[in-house]
C-alpha positions in Angstrom: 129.1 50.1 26.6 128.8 51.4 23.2 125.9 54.5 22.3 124.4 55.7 19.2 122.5 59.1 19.0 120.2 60.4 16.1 117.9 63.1 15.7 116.3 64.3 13.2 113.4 67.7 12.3 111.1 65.0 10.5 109.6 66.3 7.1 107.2 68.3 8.3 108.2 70.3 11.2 110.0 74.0 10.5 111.9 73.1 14.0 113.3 70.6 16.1 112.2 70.6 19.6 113.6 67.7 20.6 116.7 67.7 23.3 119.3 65.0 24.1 121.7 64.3 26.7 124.2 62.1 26.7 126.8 62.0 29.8 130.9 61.6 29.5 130.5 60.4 33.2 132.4 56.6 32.7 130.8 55.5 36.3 126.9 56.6 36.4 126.4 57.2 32.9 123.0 60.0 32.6 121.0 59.7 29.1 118.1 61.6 28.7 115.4 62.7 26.1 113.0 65.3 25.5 110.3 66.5 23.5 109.0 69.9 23.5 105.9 71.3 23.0 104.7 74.5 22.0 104.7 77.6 19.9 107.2 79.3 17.9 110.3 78.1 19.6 108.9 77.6 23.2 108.7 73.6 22.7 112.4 74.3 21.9 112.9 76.0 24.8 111.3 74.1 27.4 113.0 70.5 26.3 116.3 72.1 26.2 116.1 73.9 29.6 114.7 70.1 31.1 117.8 68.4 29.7 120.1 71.1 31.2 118.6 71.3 34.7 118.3 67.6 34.8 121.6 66.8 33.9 123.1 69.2 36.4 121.0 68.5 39.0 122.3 64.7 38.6 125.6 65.2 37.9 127.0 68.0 39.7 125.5 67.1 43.2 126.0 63.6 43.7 126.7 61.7 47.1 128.5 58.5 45.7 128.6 57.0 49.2 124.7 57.1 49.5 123.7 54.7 46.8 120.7 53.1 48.0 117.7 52.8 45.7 115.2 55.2 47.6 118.2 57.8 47.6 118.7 57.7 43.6 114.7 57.5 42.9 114.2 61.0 45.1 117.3 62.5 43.3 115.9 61.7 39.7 112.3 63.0 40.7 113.7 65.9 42.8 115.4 66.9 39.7 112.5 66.7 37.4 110.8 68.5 39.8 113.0 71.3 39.7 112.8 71.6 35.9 109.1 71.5 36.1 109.4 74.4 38.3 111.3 76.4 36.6 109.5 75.5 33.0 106.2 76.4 34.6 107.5 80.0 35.9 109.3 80.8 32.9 106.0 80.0 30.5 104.1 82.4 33.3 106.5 85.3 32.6 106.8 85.2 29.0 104.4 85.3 26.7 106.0 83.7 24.0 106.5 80.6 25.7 102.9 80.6 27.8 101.9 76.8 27.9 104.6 75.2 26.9 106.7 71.9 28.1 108.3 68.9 27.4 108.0 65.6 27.9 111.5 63.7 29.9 112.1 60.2 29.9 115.8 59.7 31.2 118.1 56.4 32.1 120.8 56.9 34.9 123.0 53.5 35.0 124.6 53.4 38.2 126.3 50.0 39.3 124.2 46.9 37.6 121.0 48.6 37.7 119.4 51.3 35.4 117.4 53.9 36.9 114.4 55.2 34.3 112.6 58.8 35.4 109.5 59.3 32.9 106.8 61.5 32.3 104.9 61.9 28.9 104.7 59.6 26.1 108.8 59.3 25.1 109.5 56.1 25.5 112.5 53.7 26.9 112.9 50.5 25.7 115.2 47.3 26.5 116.1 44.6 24.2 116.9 40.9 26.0 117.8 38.7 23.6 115.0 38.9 21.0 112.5 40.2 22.9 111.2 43.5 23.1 109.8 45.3 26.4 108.5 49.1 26.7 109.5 50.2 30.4 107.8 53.0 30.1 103.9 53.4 30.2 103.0 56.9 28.2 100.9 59.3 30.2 98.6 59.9 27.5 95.0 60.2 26.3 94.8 57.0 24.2 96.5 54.8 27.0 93.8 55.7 29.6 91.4 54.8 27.2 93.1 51.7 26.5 93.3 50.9 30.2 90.0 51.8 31.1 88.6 49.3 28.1 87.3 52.4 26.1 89.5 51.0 22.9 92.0 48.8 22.1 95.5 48.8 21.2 95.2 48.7 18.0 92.5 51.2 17.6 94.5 53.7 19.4 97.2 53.8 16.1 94.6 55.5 14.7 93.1 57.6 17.3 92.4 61.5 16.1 93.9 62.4 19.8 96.9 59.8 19.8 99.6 62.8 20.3 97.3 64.4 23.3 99.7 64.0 26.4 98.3 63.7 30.4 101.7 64.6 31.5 104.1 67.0 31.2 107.2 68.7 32.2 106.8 72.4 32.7 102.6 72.9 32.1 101.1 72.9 35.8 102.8 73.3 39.4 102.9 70.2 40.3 104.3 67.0 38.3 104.2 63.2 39.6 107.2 61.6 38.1 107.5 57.6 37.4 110.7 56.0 38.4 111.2 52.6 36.9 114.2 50.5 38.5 115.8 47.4 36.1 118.6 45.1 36.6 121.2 45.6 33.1 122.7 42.6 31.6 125.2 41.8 28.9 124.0 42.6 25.5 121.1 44.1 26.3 120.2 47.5 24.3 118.3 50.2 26.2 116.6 52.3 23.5 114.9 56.1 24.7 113.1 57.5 22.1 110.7 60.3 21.7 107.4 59.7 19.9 108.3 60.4 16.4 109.4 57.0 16.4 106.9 55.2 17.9 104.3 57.1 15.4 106.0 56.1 12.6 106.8 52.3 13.4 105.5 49.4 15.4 107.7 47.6 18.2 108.7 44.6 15.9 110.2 47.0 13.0 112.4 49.0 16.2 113.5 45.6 17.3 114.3 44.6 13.9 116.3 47.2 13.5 118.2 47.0 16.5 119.1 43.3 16.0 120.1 43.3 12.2 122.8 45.7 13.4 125.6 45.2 14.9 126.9 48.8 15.1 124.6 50.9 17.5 125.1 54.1 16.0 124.0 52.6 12.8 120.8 51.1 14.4 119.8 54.6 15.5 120.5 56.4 11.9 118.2 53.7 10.4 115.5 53.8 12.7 115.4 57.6 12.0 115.8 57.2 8.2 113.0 54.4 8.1 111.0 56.7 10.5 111.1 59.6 7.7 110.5 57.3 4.9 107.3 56.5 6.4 106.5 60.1 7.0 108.5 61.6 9.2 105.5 63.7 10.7 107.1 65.2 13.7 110.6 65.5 15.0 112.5 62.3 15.6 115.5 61.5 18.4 116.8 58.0 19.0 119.6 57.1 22.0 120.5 53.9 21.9 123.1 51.8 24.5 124.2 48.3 24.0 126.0 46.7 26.9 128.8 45.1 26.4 
């Protein structure tokens, strides 16, 4: 396994509110990403706090002889859950950081199979071969109103409320959570990414990217630095692992 990480404040923002996470566990590697939201430093605040409570709930109380799929899907939405939860009661009690949150997509690689926990519109990504496939489905505006017929795809680049979110770690109570399950195999490249990227370039300039170089850690610098020439219009994070 080889990973690249890059993040970036864009060349717009004042602050990054982007978080990253990337595990030294050898066995059941954790990756995770997050993108904050809100004022002053609260978007900050929330994404780092998600990536912290995540990554310990994961990691620090795990039953390695329970390994069955149900019993990994209910630790990785429990532990969104609990992040949500303590988001949502820290915005409630101070009022710098009322309304804010973060969006969480994470990939937990335990065995041959990669475990995706999602909500909001960062993205994961796996390259097979030389194709391209989103796991992730945002929870946002514009995809409702691309499922529902109201526009299409290609309208929604453009859409005046393309960044509004229908999910989100840490802004109501309650929070459903999408777990994704997919089998891992040599060579391909899992990409999470928050949607900095995905603003700033299409799906066949991020797999070009990731093909034309060898070196992950490379493929994530360039991806950021083509992402900024383009704009750079909000923070930008990349985590990229290649199976070897």
């Amino acid at each position: 396994m080889e990973v690249g990480v890059k993040t970036s404040i864009g060349r717009i923002r004042d602050i990054n509110q982007d978080s990253y996470y990337i595990s030294q566990n050898v066995k059941y590697p954790l990756f995770i990403i997050a993108d904050g939201m809100g004022g002053h430093k609260a978007g900050e605040i929330a994404s780092r706090m998600a990536v912290e409570i995540i990554s310990s709930s994961l990691e620090n109380d795990f039953d390695d002889l329970n390994m069955d799929d149900s019993y990994i899907i209910n630790k990785i939405k429990h532990s969104i859950w609990r992040a949500n939860d303590e988001i949502y009661k820290k915005s409630l009690e101070r009022n710098e950081c009322y309304g804010m949150g973060t969006t969480v997509t994470l990939a937990w690689d335990i065995n041959e199979k990669i475990y995706i926990g999602h909500v909001g519109d960062s993205r994961a990504y796996l390259l097979r071969g030389n194709t391209l496939y989103q796991i992730t489905e945002d929870h946002s505006l514009v995809e409702e109103l691309i499922r529902n017929g109201s526009i299409s795809r290609e309208e929604a680049k453009h859409h005046p409320q393309k960044n509004i979110i229908t999910r989100a770690v840490g802004t109501s109570k309650d929070i459903e959570v999408d777990v994704i399950v997919t089998n891992k195999l040599k060579g391909d490249i899992l990409l999470l990414c928050t949607d900095g990227l995905t603003n700033m370039l299409n799906d066949d300039e991020i797999k070009e990217l990731l093909l034309v170089n060898e070196n992950i850690q490379k493929a994530c610098e360039y991806l950021v630095e083509l992402s900024n020439n383009k704009g750079g219009f909000d923070n930008i994070s990349v985590v990229a692992i290649k199976y070897m």
